[in-house]
Biotite code that builds the C-alpha atoms (Angstrom):
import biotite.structure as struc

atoms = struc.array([
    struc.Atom([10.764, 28.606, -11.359], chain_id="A", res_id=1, res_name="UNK", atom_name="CA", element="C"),
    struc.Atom([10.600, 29.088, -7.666], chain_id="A", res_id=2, res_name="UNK", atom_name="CA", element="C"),
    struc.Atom([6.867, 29.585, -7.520], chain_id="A", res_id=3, res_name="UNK", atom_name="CA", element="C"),
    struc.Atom([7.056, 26.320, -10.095], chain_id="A", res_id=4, res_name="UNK", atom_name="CA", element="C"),
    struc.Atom([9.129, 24.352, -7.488], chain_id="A", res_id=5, res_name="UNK", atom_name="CA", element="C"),
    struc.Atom([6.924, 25.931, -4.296], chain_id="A", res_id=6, res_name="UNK", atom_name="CA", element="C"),
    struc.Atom([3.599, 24.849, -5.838], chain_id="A", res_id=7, res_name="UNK", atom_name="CA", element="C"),
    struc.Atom([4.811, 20.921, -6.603], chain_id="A", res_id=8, res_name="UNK", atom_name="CA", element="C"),
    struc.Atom([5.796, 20.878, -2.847], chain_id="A", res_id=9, res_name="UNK", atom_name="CA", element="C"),
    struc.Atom([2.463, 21.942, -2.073], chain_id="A", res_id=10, res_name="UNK", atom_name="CA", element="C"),
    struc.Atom([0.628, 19.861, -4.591], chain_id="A", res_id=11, res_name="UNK", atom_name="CA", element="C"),
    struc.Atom([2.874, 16.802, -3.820], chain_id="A", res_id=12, res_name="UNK", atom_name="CA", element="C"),
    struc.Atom([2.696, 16.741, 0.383], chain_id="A", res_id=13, res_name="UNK", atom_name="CA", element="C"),
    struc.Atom([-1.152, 17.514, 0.325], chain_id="A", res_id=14, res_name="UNK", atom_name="CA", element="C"),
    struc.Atom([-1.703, 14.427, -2.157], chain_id="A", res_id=15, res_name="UNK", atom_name="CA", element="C"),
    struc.Atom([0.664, 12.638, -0.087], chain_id="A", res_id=16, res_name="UNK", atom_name="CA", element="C"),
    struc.Atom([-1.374, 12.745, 2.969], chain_id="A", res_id=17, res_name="UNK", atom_name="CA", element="C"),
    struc.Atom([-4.307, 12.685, 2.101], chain_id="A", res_id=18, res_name="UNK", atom_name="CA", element="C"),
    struc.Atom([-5.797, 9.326, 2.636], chain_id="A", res_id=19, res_name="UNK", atom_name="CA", element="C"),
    struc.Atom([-9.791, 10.349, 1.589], chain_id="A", res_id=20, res_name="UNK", atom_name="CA", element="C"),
    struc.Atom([-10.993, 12.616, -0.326], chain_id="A", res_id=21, res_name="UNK", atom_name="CA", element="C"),
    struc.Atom([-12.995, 14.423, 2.768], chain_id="A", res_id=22, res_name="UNK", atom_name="CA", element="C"),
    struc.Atom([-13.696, 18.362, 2.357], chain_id="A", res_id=23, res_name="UNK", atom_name="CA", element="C"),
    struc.Atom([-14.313, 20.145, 5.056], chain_id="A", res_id=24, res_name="UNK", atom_name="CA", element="C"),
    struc.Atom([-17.293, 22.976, 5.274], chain_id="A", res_id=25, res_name="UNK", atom_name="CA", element="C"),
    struc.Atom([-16.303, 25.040, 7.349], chain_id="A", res_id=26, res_name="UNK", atom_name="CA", element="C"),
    struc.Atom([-12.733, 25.778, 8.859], chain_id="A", res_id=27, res_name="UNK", atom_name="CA", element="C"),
    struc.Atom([-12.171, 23.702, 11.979], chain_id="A", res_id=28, res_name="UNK", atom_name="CA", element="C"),
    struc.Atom([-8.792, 23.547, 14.466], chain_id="A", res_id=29, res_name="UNK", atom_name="CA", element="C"),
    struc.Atom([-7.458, 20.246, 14.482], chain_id="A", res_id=30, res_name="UNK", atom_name="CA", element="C"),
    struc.Atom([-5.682, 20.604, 18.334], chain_id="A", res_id=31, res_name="UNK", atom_name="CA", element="C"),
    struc.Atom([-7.568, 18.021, 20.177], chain_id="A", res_id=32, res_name="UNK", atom_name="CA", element="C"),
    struc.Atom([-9.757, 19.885, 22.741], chain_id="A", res_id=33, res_name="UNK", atom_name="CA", element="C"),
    struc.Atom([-8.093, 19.315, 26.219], chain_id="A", res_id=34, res_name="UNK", atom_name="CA", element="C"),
    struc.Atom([-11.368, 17.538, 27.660], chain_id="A", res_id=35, res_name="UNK", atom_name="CA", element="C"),
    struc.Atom([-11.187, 15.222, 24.477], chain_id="A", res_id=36, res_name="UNK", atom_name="CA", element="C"),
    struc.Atom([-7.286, 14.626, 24.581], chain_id="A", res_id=37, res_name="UNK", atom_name="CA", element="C"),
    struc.Atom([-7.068, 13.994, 28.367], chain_id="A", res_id=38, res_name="UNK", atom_name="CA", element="C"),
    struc.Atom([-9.684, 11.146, 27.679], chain_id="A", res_id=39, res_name="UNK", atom_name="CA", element="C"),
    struc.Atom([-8.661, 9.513, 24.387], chain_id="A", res_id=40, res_name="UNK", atom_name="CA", element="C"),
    struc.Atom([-5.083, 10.714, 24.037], chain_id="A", res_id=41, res_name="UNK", atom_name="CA", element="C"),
    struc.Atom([-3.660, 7.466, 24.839], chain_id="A", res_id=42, res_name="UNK", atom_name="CA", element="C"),
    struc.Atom([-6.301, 5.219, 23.296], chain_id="A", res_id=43, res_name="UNK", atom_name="CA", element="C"),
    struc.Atom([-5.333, 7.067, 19.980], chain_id="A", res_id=44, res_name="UNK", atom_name="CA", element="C"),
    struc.Atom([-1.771, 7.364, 20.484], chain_id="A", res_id=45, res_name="UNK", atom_name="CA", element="C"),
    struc.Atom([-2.051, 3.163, 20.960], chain_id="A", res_id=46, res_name="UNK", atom_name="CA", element="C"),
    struc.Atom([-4.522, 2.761, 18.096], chain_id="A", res_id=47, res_name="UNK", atom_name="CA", element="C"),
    struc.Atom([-1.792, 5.272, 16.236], chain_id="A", res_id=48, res_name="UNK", atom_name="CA", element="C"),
    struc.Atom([1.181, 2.561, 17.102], chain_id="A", res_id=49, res_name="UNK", atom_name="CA", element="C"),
    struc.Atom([-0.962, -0.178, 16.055], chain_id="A", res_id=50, res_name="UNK", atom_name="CA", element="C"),
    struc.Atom([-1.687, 0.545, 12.764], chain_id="A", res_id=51, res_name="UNK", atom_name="CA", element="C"),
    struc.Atom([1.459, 2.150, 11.693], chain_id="A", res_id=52, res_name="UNK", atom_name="CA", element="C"),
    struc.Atom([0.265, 5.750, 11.157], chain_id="A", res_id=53, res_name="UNK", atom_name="CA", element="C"),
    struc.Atom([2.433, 7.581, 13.522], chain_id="A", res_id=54, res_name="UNK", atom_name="CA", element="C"),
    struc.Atom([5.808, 6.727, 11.641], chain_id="A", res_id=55, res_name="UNK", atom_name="CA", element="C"),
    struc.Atom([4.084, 6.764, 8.406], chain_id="A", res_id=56, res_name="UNK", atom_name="CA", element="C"),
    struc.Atom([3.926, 10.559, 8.484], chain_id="A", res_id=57, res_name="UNK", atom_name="CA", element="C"),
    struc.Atom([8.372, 10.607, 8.441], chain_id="A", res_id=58, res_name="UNK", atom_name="CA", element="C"),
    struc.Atom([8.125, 7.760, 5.497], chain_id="A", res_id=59, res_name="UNK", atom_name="CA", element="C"),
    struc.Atom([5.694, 9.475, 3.301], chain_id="A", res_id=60, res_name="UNK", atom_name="CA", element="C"),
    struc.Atom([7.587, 12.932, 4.076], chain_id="A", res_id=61, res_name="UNK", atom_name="CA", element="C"),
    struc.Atom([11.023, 11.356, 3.053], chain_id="A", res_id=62, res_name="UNK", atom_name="CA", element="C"),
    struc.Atom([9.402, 9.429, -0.196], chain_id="A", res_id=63, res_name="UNK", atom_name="CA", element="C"),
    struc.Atom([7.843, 12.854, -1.474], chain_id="A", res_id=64, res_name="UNK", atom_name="CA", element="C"),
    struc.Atom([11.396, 14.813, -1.109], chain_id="A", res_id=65, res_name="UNK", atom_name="CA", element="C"),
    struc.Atom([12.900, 12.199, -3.423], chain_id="A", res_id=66, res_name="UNK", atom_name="CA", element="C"),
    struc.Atom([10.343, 12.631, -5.346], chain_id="A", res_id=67, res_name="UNK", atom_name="CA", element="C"),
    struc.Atom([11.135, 16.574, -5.644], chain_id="A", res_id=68, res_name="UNK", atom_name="CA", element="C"),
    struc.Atom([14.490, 16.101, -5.219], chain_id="A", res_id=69, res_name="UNK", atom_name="CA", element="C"),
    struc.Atom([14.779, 14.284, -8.537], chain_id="A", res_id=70, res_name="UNK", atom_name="CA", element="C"),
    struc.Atom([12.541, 16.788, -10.135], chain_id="A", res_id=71, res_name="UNK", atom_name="CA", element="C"),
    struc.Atom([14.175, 19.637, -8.977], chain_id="A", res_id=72, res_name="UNK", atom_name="CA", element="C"),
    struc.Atom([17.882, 18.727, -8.734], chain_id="A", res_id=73, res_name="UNK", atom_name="CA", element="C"),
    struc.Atom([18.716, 22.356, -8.831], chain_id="A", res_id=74, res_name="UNK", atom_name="CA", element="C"),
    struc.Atom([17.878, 22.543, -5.560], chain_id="A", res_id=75, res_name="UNK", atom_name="CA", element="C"),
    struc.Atom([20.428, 22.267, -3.014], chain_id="A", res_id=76, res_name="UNK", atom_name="CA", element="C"),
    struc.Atom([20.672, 19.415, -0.639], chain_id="A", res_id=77, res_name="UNK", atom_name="CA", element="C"),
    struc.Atom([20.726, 22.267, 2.256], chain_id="A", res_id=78, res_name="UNK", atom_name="CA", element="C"),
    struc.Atom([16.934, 22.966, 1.734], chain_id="A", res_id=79, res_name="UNK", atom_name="CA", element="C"),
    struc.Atom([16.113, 19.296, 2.108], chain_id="A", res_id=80, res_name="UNK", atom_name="CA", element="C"),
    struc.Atom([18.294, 19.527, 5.195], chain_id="A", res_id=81, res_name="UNK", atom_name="CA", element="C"),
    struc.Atom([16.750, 22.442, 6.603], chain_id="A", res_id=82, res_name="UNK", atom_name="CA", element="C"),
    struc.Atom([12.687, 21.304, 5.581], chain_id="A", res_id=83, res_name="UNK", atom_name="CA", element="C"),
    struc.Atom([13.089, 18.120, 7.069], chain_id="A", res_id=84, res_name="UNK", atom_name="CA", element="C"),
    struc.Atom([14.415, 19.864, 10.446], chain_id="A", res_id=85, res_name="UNK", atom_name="CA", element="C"),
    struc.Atom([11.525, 22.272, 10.589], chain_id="A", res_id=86, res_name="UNK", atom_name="CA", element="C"),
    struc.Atom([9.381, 19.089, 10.399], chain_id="A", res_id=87, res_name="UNK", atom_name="CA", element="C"),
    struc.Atom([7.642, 17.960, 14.171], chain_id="A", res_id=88, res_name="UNK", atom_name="CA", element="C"),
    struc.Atom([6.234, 14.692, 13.535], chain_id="A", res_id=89, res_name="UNK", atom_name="CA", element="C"),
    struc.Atom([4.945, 14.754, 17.651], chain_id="A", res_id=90, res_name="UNK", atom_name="CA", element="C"),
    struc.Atom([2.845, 18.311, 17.128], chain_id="A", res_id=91, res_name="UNK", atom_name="CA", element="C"),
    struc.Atom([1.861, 16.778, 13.775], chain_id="A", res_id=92, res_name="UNK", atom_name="CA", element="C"),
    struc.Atom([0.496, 13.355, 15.288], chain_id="A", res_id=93, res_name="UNK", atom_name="CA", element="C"),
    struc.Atom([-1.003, 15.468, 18.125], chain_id="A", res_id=94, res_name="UNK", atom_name="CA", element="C"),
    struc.Atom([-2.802, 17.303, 15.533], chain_id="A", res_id=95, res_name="UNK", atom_name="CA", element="C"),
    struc.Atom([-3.509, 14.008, 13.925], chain_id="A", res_id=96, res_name="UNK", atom_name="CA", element="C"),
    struc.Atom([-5.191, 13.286, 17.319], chain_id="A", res_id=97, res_name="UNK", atom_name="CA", element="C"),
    struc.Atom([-7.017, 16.070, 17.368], chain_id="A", res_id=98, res_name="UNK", atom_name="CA", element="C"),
    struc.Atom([-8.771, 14.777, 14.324], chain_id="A", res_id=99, res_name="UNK", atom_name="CA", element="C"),
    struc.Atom([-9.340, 11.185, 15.479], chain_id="A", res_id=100, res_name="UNK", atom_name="CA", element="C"),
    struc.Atom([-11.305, 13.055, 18.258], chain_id="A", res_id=101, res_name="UNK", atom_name="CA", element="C"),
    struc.Atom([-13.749, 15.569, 16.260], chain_id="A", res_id=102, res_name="UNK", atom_name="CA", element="C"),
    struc.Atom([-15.092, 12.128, 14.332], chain_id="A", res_id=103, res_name="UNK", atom_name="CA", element="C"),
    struc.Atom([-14.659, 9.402, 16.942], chain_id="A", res_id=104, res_name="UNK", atom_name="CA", element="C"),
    struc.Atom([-15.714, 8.675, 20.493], chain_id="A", res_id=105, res_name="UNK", atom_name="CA", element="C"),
    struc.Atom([-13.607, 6.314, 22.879], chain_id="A", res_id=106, res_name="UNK", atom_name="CA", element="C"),
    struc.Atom([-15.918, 3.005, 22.753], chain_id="A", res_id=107, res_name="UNK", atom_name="CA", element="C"),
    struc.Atom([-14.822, 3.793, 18.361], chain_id="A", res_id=108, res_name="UNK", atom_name="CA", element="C"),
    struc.Atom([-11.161, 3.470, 18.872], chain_id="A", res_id=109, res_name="UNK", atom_name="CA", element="C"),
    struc.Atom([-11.171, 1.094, 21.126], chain_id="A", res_id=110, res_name="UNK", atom_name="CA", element="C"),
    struc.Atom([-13.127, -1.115, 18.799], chain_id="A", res_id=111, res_name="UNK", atom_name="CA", element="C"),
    struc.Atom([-10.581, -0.401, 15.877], chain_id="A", res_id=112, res_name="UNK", atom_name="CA", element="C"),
    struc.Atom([-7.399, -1.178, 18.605], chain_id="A", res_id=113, res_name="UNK", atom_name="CA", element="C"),
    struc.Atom([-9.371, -4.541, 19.023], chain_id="A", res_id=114, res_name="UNK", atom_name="CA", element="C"),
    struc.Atom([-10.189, -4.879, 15.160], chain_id="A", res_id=115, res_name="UNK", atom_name="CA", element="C"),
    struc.Atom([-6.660, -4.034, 14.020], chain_id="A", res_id=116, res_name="UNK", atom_name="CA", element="C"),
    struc.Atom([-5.274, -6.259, 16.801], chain_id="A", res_id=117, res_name="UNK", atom_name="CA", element="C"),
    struc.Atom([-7.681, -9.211, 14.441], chain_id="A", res_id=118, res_name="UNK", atom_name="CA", element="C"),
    struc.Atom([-6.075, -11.435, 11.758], chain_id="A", res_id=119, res_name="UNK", atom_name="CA", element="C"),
    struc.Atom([-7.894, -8.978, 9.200], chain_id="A", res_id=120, res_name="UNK", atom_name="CA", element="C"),
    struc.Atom([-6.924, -6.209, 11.389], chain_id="A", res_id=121, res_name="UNK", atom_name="CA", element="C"),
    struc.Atom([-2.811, -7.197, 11.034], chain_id="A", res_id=122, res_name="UNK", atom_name="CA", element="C"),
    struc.Atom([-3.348, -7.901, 6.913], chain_id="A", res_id=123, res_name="UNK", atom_name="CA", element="C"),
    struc.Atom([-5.264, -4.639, 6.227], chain_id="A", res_id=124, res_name="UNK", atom_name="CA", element="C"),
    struc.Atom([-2.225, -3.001, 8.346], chain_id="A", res_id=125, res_name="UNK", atom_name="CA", element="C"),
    struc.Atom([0.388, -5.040, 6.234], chain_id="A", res_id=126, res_name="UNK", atom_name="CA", element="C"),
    struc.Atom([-1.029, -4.429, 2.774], chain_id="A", res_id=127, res_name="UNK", atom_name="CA", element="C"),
    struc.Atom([-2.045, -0.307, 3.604], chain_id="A", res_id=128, res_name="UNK", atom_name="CA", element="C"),
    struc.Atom([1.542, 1.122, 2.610], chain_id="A", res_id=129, res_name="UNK", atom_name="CA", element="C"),
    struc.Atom([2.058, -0.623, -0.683], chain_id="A", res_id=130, res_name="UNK", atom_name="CA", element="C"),
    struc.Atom([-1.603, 0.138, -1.343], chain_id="A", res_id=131, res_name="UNK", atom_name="CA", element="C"),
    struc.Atom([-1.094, 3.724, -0.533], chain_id="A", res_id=132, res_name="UNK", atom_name="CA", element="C"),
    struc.Atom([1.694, 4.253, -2.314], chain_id="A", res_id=133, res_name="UNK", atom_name="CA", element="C"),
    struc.Atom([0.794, 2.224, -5.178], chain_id="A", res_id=134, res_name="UNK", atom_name="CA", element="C"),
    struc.Atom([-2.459, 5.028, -5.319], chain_id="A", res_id=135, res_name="UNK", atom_name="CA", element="C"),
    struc.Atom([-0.428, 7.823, -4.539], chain_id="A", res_id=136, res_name="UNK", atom_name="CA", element="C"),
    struc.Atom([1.430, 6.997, -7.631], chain_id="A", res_id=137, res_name="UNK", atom_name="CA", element="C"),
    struc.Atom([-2.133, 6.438, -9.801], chain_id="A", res_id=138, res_name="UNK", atom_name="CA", element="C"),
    struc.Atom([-3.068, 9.807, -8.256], chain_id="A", res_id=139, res_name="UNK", atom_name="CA", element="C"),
    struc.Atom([-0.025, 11.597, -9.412], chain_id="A", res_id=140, res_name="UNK", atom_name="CA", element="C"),
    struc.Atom([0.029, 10.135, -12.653], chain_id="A", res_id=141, res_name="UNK", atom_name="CA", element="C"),
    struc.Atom([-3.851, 11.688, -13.124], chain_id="A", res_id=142, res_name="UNK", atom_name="CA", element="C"),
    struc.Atom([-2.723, 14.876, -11.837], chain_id="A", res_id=143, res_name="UNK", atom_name="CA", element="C"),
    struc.Atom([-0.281, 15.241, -14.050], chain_id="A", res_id=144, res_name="UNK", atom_name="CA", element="C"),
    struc.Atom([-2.480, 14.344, -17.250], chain_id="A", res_id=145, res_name="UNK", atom_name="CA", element="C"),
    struc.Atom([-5.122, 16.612, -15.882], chain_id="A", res_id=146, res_name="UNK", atom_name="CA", element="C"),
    struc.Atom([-2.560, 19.435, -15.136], chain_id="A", res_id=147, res_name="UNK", atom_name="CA", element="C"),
    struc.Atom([-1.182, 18.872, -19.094], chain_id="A", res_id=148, res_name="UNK", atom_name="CA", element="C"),
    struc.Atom([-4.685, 18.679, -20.526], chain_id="A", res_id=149, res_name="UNK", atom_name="CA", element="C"),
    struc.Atom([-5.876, 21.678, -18.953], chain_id="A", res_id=150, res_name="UNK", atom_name="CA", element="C"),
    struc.Atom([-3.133, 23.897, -19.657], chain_id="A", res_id=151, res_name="UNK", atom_name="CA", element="C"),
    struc.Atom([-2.967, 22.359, -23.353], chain_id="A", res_id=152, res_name="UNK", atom_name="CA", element="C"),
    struc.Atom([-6.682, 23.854, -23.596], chain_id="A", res_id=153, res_name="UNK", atom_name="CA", element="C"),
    struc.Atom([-5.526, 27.273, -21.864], chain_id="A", res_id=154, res_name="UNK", atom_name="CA", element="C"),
    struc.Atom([-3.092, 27.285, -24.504], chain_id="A", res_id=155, res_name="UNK", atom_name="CA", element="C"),
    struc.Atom([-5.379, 26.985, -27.437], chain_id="A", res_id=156, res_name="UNK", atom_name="CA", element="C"),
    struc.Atom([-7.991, 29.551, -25.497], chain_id="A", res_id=157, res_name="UNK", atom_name="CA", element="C"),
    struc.Atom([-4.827, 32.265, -25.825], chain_id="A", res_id=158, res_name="UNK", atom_name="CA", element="C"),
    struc.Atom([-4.594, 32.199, -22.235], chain_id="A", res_id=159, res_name="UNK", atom_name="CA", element="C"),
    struc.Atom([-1.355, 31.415, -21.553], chain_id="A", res_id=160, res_name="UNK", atom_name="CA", element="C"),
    struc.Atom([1.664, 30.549, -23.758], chain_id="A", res_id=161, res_name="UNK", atom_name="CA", element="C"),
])
């Protein structure tokens, strides 16, 4: 049950924020280099602001523990307490950063501050969350009927019971 519960938090917080299905090839730190971060930091912390993504990192945490919460209502409130304090959403945007800099140069975000700062800019901004979470829900729905499929099929195989 607890490896149950430990996996769906897993599962539910990495399809939670994951916005594109990118793999990455090799393993890679996602600190911002100091030369990098001392020349874009606040050029991404302003294109962050802009489009919403720095606070969108609390609302998607707090939508996937009521998610869990009603699927595991065994588990005591105090955990929920206690996860949400270990939670840094400043190192977490700074590692955020550190990402915006391995792909993109400084002329790149300042052309997306000046795009989302555009009429399309401000709608693509406004329509993002519902469209996220409206996916997010598609994309737990197919997990789920992939997750029940597949172990249907390691049933009939005799792998598990």
């Amino acid at each position: 049950m607890k490896l149950k519960f430990l996996y769906s938090l897993s599962i539910l917080f990495t399809l939670s924020f994951v916005a594109t299905p990118a793999v990455a090839q090799t393993q890679v730190s996602y600190l911002p280099s100091v030369r990098n971060r001392s020349e874009q930091n606040s050029s991404i912390d302003k294109l962050m602001t802009i489009t919403g993504e720095k606070y969108l990192i609390r609302q998607v945490t707090l939508q996937t523990i009521n998610t869990l919460k009603n699927q595991y209502p065994q588990v005591p409130q105090k955990f929920w307490d206690s996860f949400l304090a270990e939670m840094n959403y400043e190192e977490m945007n700074q590692r955020i950063e550190g990402i915006y800099n391995k792909y993109f140069t400084e002329e790149d975000i300042q052309g997306m501050i000046a795009f989302y700062q555009t009429p399309l800019g401000q709608k693509i901004i406004s329509v993002l969350p519902q469209l996220a979470q409206e996916s997010s829900k598609v994309g737990q729905q197919y997990g789920i009927e992939a997750a029940t499929r597949a172990i249907k099929k390691l049933q009939a195989a005799g792998y598990i019971r």
